[in-house]
N, C-alpha and C positions, 0 to 999 in steps of 0.2 A: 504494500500500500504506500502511495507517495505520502512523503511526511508534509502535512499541515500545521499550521497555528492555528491553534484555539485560543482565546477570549472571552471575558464576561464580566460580569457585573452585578450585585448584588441590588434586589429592590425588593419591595415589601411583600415578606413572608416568600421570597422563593428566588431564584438564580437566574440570570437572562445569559445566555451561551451564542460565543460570534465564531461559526467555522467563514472560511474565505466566502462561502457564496449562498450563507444559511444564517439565518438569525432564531432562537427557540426561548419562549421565557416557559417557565415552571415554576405555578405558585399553589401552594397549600393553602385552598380554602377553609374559613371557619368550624366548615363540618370534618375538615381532613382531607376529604378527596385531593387530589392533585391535578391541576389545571393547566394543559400546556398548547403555549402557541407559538406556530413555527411559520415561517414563510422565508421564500427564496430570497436573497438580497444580492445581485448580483455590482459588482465593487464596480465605483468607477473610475477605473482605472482599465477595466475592461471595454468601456467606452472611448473614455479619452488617456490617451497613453500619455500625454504629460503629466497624468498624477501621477506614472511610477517614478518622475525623477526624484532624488532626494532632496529633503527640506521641503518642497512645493508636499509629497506624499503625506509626511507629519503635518502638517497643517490642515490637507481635507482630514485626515483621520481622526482629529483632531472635534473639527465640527462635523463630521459624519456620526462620531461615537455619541454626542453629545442629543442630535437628533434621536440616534435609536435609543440612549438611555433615558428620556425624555418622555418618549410612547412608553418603554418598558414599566418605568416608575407607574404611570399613567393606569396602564393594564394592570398590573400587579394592586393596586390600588384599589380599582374597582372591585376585582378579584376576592379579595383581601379581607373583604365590609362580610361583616353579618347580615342576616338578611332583614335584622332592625333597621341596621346604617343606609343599606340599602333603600328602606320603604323612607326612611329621612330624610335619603339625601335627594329622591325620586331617580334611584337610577336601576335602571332593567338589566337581567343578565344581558352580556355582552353588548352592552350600552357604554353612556358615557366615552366614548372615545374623545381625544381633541381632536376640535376642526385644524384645519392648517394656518386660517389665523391665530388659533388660540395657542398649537406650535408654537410658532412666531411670536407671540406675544410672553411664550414660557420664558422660549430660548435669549430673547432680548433680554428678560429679566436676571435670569439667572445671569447670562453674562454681563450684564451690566452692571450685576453685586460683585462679582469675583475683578473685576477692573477698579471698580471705585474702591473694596476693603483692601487689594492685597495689591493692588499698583500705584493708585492714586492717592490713597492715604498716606500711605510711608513719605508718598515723594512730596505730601503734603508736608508732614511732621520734619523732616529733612530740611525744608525749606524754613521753618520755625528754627531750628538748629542753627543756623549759619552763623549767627552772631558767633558763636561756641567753636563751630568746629572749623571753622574759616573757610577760604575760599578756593582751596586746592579742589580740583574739578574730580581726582581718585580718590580724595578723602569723602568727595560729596555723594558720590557713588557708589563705594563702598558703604557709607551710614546709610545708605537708603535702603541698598540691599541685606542689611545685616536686619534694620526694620523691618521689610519685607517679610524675609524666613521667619521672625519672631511673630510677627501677625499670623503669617499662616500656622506655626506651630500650635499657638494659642487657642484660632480656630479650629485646628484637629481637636488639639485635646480638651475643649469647650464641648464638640457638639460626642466624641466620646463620653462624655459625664452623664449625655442623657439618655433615658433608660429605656425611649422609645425606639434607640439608636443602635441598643444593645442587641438585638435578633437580628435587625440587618448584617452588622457587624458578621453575625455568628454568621449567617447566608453567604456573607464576605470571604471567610474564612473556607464554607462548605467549596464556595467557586472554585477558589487557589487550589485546596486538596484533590479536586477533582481534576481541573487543569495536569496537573501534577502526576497523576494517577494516568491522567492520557499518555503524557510525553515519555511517559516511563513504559510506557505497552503494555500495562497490566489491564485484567479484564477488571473492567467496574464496577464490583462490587464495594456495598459501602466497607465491608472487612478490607478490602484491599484497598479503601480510597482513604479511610477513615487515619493508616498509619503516615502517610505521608503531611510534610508539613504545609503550615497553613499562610508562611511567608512567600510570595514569590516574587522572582525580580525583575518581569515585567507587568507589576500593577501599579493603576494608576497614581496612586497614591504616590510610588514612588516618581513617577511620572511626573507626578506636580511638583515636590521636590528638588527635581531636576531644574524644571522648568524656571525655579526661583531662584535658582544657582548660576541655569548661564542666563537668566534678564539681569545679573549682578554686573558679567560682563559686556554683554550687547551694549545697554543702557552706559555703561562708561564711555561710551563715544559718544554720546550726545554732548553739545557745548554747555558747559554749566552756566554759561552767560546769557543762554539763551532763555526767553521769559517763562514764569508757568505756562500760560495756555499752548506751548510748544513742547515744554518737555513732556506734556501732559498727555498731548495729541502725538508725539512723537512714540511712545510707550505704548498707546493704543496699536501704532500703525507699525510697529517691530513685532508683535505679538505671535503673526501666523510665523515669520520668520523662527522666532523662539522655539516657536511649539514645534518646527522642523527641525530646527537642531535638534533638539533635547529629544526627538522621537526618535534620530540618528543613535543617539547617545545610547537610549534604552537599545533597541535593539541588539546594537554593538557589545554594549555589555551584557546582556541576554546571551547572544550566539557563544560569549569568552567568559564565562560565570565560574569558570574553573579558574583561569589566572590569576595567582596571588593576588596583582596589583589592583584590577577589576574587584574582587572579592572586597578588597579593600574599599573602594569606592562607590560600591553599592551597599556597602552596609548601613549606613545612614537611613537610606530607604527603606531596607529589611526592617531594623530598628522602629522606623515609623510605623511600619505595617503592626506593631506589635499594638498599636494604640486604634487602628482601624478595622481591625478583625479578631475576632475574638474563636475559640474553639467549639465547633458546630457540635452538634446531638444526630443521631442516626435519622429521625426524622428528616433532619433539613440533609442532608450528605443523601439521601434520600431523592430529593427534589431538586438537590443539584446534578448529579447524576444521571435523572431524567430528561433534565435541558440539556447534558453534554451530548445524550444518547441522541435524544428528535434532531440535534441541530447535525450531529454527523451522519444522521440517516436524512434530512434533506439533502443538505449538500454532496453526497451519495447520488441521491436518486432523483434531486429536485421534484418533489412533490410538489402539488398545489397548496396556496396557504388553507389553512383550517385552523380549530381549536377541538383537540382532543381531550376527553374527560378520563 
């Protein structure tokens, strides 16, 4: 069998699984059942060949992922509700989808918090700084980025504390072991999925990590002379570029996870992952499982979408 990557994602109450040309979510309903929806996703890159160049590919993957995990939250969500929350919230078995404005409307949101907390702010607080740390352009870049990673660590281990966070997490954890349990060719069982660990070194988490480590460097080339409403706009507009390095970066160190030095420099992120995933129960390794199984029997045999009970 030609070797693939597998991917995924953790959302509510269950595992969403990305093979190259299949996307599958698996969520455990209130009553138990397991609930799983698969559909073809064919990459586009298969379309337009200039997404396979590097840096330009990290960046749609980037906001590709963001899209599917966006619906996945979405489904898993509805999924998810009792059949009280359900008659509450007026929403019908496999109802509730978002329209493509409301997409849209997610996706702006969301990204427009993670620019203003973890880009704009620091380089806010930075700029309050300057009487202090003066006006060397590497000292100004460096405080900003040091603020940066502090914001975001902060944020991990803020929304870790909360305990409605806590089962995703563990869903987080069920994803990686399962991942894990692929790449290793053992058959899927949760006994067999269940031993392997729940750190792995290309998840997102560490991905974002990444990502705050070379905006440290990018952003040093921006002129420190130049005004807020530029460095501001500037930071915006490096961003896809960012996310294609740094998607370089994982990957590279993905393929070389054996080399001392690699080993060495990925461990920060392992490290983090100890705060973002937590260790699953046979249930959820269960429902993880199920999405790793659907998404490599579409991408197999491309099926048509459904939703299997």
């Amino acid at each position: 069998m030609e070797k693939i990557h597998v991917g995924g994602q953790a959302v509510i109450e269950g595992v969403m699984m990305r093979a190259p040309r299949a996307v599958a979510i698996a969520v455990r309903r209130s009553n138990g059942e397991i609930v799983v929806k698969s559909e073809l996703a064919v990459p586009l890159s298969e379309r337009f060949p200039i997404v396979k160049l590097p840096i330009i590919r990290g960046a749609v993957a980037l906001f590709t992922s963001l899209i599917i995990g966006i619906k996945a939250l979405n489904f898993s969500a509805n999924e998810a509700m009792t059949e009280e929350e359900k008659d509450k919230e007026g929403v019908k078995d496999g109802g509730g989808e978002l329209s493509s404005w409301a997409m849209a409307g997610t996706m702006t949101v969301a990204f427009g918090f993670g620019i203003c907390l973890f880009f704009l702010f620091p380089l806010y607080l930075t700029k309050l700084m300057t009487p202090v740390i003066g006006d060397n352009n590497i000292v100004f870049n460096l405080v900003d980025g040091v603020i940066r990673v502090i914001v975001f660590l902060a944020y991990i281990w803020a929304i870790s504390r909360m305990n409605d966070i806590q089962r995703v997490f563990q869903y987080h954890g069920a994803e990686h072991k399962s991942i894990f349990a692929f790449e290793a060719g053992v058959e899927l069982t949760i006994e067999n999925v269940r031993r392997f660990s729940r750190l792995h070194p290309r998840c997102g988490t560490s991905f974002l990590l990444i990502v705050m480590l070379v905006s440290i460097a990018v952003f040093s080339l921006i002129p420190k002379l130049w005004p807020f409403y530029l460095k501001a706009g500037s930071r915006v507009f490096l961003l896809p570029m960012i996310a294609g390095i740094s998607y370089e970066f994982l990957k590279w160190s993905a393929a070389n996870d054996n080399h001392p030095l690699v080993k060495m420099v990925i461990t920060p992120g392992l490290y983090l992952q100890r705060l973002t995933t937590r260790e699953p129960d046979d249930s959820q390794l269960e429902v993880a499982i199920r999405s790793m199984n659907e998404a490599l029997e579409v991408n197999a045999g491309y099926k048509d979408d459904r939703i299997v009970v």
